[in-house]
Each structure stands twice: as structure tokens, then as C-alpha cells.
C-alpha positions as CSV (number, residue, x, y, z in Angstrom):
1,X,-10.6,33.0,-37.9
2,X,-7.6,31.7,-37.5
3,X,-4.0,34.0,-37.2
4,X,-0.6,32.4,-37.5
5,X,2.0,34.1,-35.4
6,X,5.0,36.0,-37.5
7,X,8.1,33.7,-37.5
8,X,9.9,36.1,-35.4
9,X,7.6,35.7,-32.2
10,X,8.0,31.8,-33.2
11,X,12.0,32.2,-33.2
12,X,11.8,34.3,-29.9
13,X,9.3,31.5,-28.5
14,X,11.4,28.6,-29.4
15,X,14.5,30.8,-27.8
16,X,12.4,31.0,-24.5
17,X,11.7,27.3,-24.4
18,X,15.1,26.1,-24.5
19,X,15.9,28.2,-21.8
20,X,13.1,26.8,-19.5
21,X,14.2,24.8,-16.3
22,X,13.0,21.3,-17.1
23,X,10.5,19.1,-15.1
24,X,10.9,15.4,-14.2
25,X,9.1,12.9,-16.1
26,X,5.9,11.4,-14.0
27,X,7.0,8.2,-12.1
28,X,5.4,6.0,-14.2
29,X,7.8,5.7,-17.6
30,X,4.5,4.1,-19.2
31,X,2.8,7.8,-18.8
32,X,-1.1,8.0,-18.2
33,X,-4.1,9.7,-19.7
34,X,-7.0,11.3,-17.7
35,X,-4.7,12.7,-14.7
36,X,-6.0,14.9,-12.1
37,X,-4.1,17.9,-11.5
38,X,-3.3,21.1,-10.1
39,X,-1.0,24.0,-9.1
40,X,-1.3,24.9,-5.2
41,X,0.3,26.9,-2.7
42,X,2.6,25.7,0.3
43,X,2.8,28.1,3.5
44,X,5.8,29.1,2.5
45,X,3.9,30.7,-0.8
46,X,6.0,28.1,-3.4
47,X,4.3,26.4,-6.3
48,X,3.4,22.6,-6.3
49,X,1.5,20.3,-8.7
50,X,-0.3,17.9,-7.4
51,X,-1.5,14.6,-9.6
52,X,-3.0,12.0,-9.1
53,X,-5.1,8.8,-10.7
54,X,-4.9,8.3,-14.7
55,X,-4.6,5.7,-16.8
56,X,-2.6,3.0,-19.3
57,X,-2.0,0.1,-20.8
58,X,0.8,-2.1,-18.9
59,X,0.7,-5.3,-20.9
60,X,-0.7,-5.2,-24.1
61,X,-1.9,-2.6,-26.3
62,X,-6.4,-2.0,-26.1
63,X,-6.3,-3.4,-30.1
64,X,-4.4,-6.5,-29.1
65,X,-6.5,-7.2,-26.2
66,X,-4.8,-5.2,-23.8
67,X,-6.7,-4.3,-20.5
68,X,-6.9,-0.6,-19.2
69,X,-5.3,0.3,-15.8
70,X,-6.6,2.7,-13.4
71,X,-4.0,4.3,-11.3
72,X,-5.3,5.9,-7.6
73,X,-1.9,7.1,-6.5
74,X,-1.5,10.7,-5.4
75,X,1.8,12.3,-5.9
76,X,3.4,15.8,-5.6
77,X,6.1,17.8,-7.6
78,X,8.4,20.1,-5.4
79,X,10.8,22.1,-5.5
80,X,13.8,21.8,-3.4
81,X,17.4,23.2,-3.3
82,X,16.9,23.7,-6.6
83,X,15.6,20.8,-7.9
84,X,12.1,19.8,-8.9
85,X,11.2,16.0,-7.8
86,X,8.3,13.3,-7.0
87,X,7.3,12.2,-3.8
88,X,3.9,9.7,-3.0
89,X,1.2,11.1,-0.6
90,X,-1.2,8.5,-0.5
91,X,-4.0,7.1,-3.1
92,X,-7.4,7.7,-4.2
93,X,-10.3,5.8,-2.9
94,X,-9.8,3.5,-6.3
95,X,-8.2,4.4,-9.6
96,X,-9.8,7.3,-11.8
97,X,-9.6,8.5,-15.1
98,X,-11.4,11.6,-16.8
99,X,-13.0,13.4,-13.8
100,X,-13.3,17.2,-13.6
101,X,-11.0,19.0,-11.3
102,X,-9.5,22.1,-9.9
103,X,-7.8,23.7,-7.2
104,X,-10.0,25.4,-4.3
105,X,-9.9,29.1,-4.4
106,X,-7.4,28.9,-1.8
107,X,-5.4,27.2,-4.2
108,X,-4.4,24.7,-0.4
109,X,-6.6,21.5,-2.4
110,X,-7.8,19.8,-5.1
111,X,-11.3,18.7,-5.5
112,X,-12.6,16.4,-8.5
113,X,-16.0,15.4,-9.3
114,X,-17.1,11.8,-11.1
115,X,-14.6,9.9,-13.8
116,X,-14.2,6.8,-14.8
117,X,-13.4,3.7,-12.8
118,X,-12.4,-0.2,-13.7
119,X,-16.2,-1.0,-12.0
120,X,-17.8,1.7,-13.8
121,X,-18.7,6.1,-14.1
122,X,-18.7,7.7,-10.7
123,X,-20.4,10.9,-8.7
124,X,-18.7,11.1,-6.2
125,X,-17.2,14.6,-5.4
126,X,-14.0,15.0,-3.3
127,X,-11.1,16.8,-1.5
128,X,-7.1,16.2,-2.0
129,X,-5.3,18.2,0.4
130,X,-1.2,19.2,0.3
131,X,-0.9,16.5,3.0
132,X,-2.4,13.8,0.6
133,X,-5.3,13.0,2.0
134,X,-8.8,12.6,0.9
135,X,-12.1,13.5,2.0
136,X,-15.5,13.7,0.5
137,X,-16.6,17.9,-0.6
138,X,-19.7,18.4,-0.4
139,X,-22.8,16.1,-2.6
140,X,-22.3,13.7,-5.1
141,X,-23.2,14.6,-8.8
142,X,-26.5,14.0,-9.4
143,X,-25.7,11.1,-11.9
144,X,-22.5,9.4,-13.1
145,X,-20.5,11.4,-15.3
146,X,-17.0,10.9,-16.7
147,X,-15.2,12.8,-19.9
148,X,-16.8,15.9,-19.5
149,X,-15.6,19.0,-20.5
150,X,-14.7,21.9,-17.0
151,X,-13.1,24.6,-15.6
152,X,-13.4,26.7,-12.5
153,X,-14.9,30.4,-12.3
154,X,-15.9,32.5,-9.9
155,X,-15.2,30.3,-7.1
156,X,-17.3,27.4,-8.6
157,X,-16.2,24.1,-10.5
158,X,-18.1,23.8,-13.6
159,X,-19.1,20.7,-15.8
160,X,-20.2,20.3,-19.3
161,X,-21.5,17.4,-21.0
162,X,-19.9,13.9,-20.4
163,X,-21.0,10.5,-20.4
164,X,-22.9,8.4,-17.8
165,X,-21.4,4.8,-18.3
166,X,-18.8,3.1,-20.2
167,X,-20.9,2.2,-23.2
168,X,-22.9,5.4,-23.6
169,X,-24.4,6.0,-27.0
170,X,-25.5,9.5,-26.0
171,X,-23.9,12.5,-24.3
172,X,-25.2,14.3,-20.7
173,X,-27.0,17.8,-22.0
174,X,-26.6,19.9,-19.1
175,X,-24.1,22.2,-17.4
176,X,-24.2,21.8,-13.5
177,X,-21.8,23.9,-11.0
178,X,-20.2,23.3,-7.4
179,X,-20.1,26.4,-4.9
180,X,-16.4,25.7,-4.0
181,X,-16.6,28.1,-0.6
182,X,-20.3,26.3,0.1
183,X,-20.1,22.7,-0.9
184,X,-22.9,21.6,1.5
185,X,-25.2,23.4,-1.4
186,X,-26.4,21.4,-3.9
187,X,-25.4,21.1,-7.4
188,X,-26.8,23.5,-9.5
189,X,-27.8,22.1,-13.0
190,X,-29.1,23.8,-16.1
191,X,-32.4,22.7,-18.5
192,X,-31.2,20.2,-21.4
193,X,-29.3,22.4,-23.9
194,X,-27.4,20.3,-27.2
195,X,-24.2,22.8,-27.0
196,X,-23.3,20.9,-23.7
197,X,-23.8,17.7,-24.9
198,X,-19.9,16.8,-26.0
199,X,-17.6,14.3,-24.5
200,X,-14.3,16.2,-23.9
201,X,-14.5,19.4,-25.1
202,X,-12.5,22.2,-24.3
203,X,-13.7,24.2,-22.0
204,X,-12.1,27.6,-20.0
205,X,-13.6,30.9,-18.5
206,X,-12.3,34.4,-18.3
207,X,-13.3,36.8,-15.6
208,X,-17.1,37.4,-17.5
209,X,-16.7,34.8,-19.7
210,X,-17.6,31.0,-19.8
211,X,-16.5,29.3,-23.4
212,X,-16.7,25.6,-24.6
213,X,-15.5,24.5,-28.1
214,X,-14.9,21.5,-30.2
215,X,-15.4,18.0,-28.3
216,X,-17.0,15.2,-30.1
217,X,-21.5,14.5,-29.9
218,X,-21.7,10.5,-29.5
219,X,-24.4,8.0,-31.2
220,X,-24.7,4.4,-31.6
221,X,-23.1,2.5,-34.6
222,X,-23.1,-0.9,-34.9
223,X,-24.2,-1.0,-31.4
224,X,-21.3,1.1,-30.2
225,X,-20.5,4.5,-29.6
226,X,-19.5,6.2,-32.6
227,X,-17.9,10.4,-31.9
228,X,-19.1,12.6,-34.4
229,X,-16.2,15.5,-33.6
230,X,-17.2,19.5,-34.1
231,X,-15.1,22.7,-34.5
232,X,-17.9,25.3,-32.8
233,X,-17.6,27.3,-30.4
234,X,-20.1,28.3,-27.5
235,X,-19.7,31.3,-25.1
236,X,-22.0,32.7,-22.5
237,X,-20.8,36.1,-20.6
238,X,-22.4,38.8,-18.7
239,X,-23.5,40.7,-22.0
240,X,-24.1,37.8,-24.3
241,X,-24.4,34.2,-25.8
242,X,-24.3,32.0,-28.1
243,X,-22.8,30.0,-31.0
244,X,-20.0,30.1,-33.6
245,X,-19.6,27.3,-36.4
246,X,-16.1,27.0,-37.5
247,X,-15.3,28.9,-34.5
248,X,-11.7,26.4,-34.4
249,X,-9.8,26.5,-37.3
250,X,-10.6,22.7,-37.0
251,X,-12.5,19.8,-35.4
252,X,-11.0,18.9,-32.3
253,X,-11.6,17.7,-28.9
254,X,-9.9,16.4,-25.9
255,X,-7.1,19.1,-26.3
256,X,-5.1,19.5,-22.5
257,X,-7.0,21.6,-20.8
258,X,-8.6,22.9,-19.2
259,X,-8.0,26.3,-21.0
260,X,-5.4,28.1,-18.9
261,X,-6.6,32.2,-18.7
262,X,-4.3,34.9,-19.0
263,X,-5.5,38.4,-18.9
264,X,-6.0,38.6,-22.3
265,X,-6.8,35.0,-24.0
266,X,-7.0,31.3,-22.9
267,X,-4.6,28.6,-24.1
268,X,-5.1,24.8,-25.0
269,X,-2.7,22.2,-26.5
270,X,-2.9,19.2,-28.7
271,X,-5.8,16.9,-29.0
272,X,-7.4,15.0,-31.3
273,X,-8.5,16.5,-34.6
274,X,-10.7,13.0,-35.7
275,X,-8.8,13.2,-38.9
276,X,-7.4,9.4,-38.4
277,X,-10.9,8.3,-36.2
278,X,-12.1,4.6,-37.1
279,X,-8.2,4.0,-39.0
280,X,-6.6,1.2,-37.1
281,X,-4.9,2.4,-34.5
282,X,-1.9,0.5,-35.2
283,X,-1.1,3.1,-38.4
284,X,-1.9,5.9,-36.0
285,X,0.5,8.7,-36.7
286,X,0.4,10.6,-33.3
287,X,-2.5,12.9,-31.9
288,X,-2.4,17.2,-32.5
289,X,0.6,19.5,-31.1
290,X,-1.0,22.9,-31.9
291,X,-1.0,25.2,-29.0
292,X,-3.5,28.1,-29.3
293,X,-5.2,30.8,-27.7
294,X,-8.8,32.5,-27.8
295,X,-8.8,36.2,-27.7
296,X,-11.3,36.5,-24.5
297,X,-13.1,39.4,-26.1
298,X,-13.1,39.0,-29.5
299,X,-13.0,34.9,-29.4
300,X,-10.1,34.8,-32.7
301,X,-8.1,32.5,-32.3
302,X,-4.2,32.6,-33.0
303,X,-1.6,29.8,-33.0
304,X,1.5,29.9,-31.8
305,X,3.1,27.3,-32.9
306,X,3.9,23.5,-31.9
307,X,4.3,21.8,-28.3
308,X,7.4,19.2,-28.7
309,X,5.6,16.2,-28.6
310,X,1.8,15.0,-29.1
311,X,-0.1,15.5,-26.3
312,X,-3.9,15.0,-25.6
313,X,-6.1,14.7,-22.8
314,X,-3.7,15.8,-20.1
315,X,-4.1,18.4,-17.6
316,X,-2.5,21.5,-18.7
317,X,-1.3,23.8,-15.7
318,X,-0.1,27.3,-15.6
319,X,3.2,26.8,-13.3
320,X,4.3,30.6,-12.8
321,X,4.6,31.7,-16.5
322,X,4.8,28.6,-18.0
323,X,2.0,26.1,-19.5
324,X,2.5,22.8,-18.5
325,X,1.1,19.5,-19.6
326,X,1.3,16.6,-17.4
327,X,1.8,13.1,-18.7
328,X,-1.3,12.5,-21.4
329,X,-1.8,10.9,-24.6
330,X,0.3,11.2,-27.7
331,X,-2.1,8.1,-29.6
332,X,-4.8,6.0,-28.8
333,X,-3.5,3.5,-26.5
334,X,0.1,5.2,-25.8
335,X,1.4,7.4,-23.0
336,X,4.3,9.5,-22.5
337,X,5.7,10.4,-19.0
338,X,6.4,13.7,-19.9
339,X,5.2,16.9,-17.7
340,X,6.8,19.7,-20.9
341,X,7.1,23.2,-20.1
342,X,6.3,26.1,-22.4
343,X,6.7,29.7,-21.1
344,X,3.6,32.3,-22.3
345,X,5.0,34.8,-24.8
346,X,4.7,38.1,-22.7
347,X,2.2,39.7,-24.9
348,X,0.0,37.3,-23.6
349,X,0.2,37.2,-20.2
């Protein structure tokens, strides 16, 4: 069920937002999709996002022949004297689009699992310390897997669905999980189930409660993928499980995420609602700008109005009291540089 916020909390919202100290645009006025990112701790106990990987279009748009990018440099966002900028602290091992992430418990790393690369979908697993630099963590994925949906719980980085190459007609139907304090363990991987097998999805966990929604099933058409997109929802938690059709107020999948937890509900942002899938993509008219939350226990869902732009698979943070969405998609093929700001009403914190 979906529950529209009164106009006054809107009013009071919109209010807040204005008054929000403004990030700097990524340093790439192009913008990427499929970023890696994450909110960690310096000594000194301030906030930092770190980002890296991503990718565009530099030359040409995909429909006229335009050939992806994939980015591999690591950069941070600090705050200094007052003033939030971009410094470069080294690069990936290549350039990386739609792997899973998060930051370590510690909140001193960032460790990301698979994606997509210009030669191909990867398992590796590794490390991105404050410093920049990058080291395996712990064994590889036990097969190529890119576009997945994820979040972290309980110490562990989980991983939902996803693809295995490029040109995948089907989807991975399994759920598989990374001790982040014991990465030497293996990976531990569920039986075949069909609620994981989504390409992006969104994905998020509360502290007894694991919840993916929406994301798109894949089959062949024509001899190419073709996404079949879904509006369900799927929980598991300490008392229960299962499955709730129409459990969005629409299809939707690759919404920034993953869902950022508050006490009370998680929050996504944008994505794509499949409304304008197969159009050209010339006539696109911009991806979703909804931002919403699930109610952790009773899984309603309640919007809360529009983020200022379009904006789909980005990483969305939680920056002190603030969402943030870094860089992403606002239609196929286009970018924006933005890294926007939003502060959580307080009756959802």
C-alpha cells in the first residue's frame, strides 16, 4: 500500500533541503553509472565517501554506436576548513561497473565483490582502504556475477541474483554471503530459489530483517536479453518469510541503493519503472525521482516526495542525516555528475 506524505511534511522537507550544505559534483562532468561507494571513518572520527570505478559514454551515445567506458579511478570526498572537495587515491585493478559493495564494519574500508568489466563479469572480491589502496578480501565469488542486487547485515555483505556475462539471457538464483570479520571462510550460497533471480533489484536489511523488491527477471528475445520488470516484494527475518505481489506501488528496479536503514524504515531513490523499456532511447523522457521508504515492520511503503533530478543506479549513502546519491543515471546512456543531498525528515530517523 502505498501512503503519500501530507503537503506540510513535503513543505517542511523541501525547507530542509534548501538549507543543506551542498556537495561537489564527481570529477568527471560526464557523470558515471555503477559507482562503488561508501561512507567511512577517518581517525579523527569525520565522515568520508569514498568512490570509485563506474561508467559512461565519452564519445558517442550506446544507440549511435557509442562504446562504454569503464573507469578504475578511486577518489575521496573530504571535508576541510569547511569545505567538502575531491582528491585521487589511486585506481582499481581495471575499470568496474555494477559490483556489490559496502563498508567493513569498521567503517576504515570498502570491500566489493564481482561487476562488470570492458573484458567481461568478474569474482573477484576485494579491499579499498582510506589510503587508496587495494588488496584482495578473502575468496573469489564462486562464479562471475555483475548487477546484482546487496546490502550488508550483520557483519556480512550479501548478494542477490545478478548476471554471469554480458549477454546473459537468464538471471543467478541464489543468495550467497561474505563473513566481513572472517573473509578467509568461504562464501556461503543458498539452494536455487526464483525470488533471487533479478538483475538489480533493491535490496536493504534492518537489524532482523533482509528485504529485496522489484528488479527486472531476464529471458531471451530475438536472441537478446529482454527484462521483464516486477513490483514484489520478498522479506526473510527471524520470525518469518516470504512474498508480497504489488508489494511497490509500481514496477521498478535499479533504484540507488542500496536501501539506506533508519531505525524505523529503509529508503531508496529513483530508478527505472520499465514504463518507456524497448522505446527508443533517443525519446527517453528521464528515469524515476520518487524517494521512498519501507516501514521495517509492517513493510508499507510511504513516499516522500521527489529527489531534484533523475537518478538511477547510483550508490545512495547516508552522510550523517542526509541521503546521498552519488553520480548515476538520469536515462539510458546519460550521466550526471551530481552527488545531491537530501536530509531524512526526523520522524524517520
Amino acid at each position: 500500500m502505498l501512503r503519500l506524505t501530507p503537503l506540510f511534511g513535503l513543505f517542511v522537507a523541501a525547507l530542509t533541503v534548501a538549507q543543506s550544505e551542498p556537495l561537489p559534483d564527481l570529477p568527471d562532468p560526464l557523470g558515471r553509472a555503477g559507482m562503488i561507494a561508501a561512507v567511512l571513518r577517518e581517525a579523527d572520527g569525520s565522515e568520508v565517501i569514498v568512490a570509485a570505478g563506474g561508467s559512461n559514454f565519452p564519445d558517442k551515445m550506446p544507440w549511435q554506436g557509442g562504446q562504454r567506458k569503464y573507469h578504475k579511478d578511486i577518489l575521496k570526498l573530504a571535508r576541510k576548513d569547511g569545505v567538502w572537495s575531491w582528491s585521487k587515491l589511486g585506481e582499481l585493478p581495471e575499470g568496474l561497473v555494477g559490483a556489490a559493495f559496502c563498508a567493513t564494519p569498521r567503517r576504515d574500508a570498502v570491500v566489493f565483490a564481482g561487476g562488470a568489466a570492458a573484458g567481461g563479469h568478474r569474482a573477484g572480491v576485494w579491499r579499498i582502504g582510506l589510503d587508496g589502496k587495494v588488496s584482495r578480501f578473502g575468496p573469489d565469488l564462486l562464479r562471475p556475477r555483475a548487477y546484482g542486487g546487496f546490502t550488508s547485515t550483520k557483519g556480512h555483505l550479501v548478494i542477490l541474483g545478478g548476471t554471469d556475462g554480458p549477454e546473459a539471457t537468464e538471471t543467478i538464483p541464489t543468495l550467497t554471503s561474505l563473513d566481513l570479520d572472517a573473509p578467509d571462510k568461504a562464501w556461503r550460497t543458498t539452494d536455487a530459489d526464483p525470488s533471487f533471480g533479478r538483475i538489480i533489484p533493491l535490496v536493504g536489511a534492518g537489524p532482523n530483517l533482509l528485504l529485496w523488491a522489484g528488479g527486472c527477471s531476464l529471458s531471451a528475445k530475438d536472441g537478446k536479453p529482454f527484462r521483464d520488470y516486477h513490483d514484489n516484494l520478498a522479506f526473510q527475518s527471524s520470525l518469518d518469510a516470504g512474498n508480497r505481489f504489488h508489494g511497490l506501488p509500481h514496477a521498478l528496479a535499479g533504484a540507488a541503493g542500496p536501501g539506506v536503514a533508519t531505525a524505523t524504515h529503509l529508503f531508496f531513490v529513483g530508478g527505472d519503472d520499465g514504463t518507456q523499456y524497448g522505446h527508443p532511447y533517443e525519446t527517453h523522457t528521464g528515469l524515476a525521482r520518487r524517494i521512498f521508504a519501507i516501514d521495517l515492520e509492517s513493510l508499507e511503503v510511504t513516499e516522500l516526495g521527489e529527489w531534484p533530478h533523475p537518478v538511477a543506479v547510483a550508490p545512495l549513502l547516508r552522510l550523517g542525516d542526509d541521503l546521498v546519491t552519488v553520480s548515476g543515471e538520469v536515462r539510458p546512456g546519460v550521466r550526471t555528475p551530481k552527488l545531491t543531498r537530501w536530509p531524512i525528515p526526523a520522524r524517520y530517523r
